[in-house]
VOGU-3710 file (C-alpha; in Angstrom, 3 decimals, decimal comma):
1> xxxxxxxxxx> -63,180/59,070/-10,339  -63,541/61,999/-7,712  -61,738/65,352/-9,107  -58,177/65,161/-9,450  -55,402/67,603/-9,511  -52,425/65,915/-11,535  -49,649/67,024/-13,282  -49,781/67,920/-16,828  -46,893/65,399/-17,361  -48,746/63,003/-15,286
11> xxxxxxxxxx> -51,534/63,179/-17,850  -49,237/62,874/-21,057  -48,071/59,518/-19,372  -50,839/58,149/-18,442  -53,766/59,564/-20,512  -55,303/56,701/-22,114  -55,753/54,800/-19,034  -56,908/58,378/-17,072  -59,383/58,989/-20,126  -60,975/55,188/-19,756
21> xxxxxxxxxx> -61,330/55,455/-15,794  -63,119/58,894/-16,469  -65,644/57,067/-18,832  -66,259/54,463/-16,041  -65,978/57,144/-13,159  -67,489/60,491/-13,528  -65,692/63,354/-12,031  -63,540/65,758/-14,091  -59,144/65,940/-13,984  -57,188/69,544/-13,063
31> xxxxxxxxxx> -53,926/69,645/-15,131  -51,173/71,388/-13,465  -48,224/72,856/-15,530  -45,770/74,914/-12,890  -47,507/73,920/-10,009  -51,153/76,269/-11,620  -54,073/74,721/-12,948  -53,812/75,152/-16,158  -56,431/72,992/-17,971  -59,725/70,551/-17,117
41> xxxxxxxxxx> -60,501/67,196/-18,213  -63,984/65,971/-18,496  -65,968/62,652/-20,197  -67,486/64,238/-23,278  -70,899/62,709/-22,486  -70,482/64,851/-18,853  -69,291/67,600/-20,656  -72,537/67,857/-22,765  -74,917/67,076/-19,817  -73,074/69,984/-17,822
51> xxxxxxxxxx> -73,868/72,148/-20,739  -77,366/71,410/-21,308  -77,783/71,791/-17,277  -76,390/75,561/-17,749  -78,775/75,974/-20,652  -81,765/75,303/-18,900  -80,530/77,806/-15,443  -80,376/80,276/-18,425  -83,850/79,930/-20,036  -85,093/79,886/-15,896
61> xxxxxxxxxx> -82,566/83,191/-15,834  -84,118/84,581/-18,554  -88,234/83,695/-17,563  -87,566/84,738/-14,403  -86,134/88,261/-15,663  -89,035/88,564/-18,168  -91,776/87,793/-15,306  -90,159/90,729/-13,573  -90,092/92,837/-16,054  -94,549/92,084/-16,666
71> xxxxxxxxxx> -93,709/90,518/-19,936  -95,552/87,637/-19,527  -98,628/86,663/-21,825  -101,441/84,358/-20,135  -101,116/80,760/-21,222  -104,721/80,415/-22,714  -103,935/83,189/-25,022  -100,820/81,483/-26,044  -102,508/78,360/-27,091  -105,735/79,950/-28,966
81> xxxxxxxxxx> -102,976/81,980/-30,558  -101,397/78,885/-31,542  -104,487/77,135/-32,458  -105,342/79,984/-34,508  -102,511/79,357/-36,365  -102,655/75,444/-37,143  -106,179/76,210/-38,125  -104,851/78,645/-40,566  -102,541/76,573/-42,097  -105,208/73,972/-43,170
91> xxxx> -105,114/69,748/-42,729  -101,910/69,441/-44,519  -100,293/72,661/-42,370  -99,569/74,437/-45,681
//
């Protein structure tokens, strides 16, 4: 299913069929009420992708800002650091 614009009554009609074609058909449905978008309809599953997708641009937001900013730490210090640590916490990691 491409993106749609339909009717909010449209929808309350038809919405089990509409929901079942969006699980076969990615793609997302704009409700109208009054001739305005009012509302979006989206396959869960996409749903969650889209939001992990936005995650990660925010973590790359975020690096990027703190590579900027000098706040960076060299990557072999980072893992003796952490080795440090497992050693520390012994064979059983208590």
């Amino acid at each position: 299913m491409t993106d749609a614009i339909i009717s909010l009554s449209e929808f309350k009609a038809d919405a089990s069929r509409l929901l079942a074609r969006m699980r076969e058909e990615p793609g997302v449905l704009v409700l109208t009420q009054n001739g305005r978008g009012r509302a979006v309809v989206q396959d869960y599953e996409q749903y969650q992708a889209d939001q992990e997708g936005l995650l990660m641009l925010k973590l790359l937001v975020l690096g990027e800002a703190d590579i900027a900013r000098g706040r960076v730490i060299p990557q072999d210090e980072v893992f003796a650091d952490l080795r440090n640590e497992l050693a520390a916490l012994g064979p059983d990691g208590d």
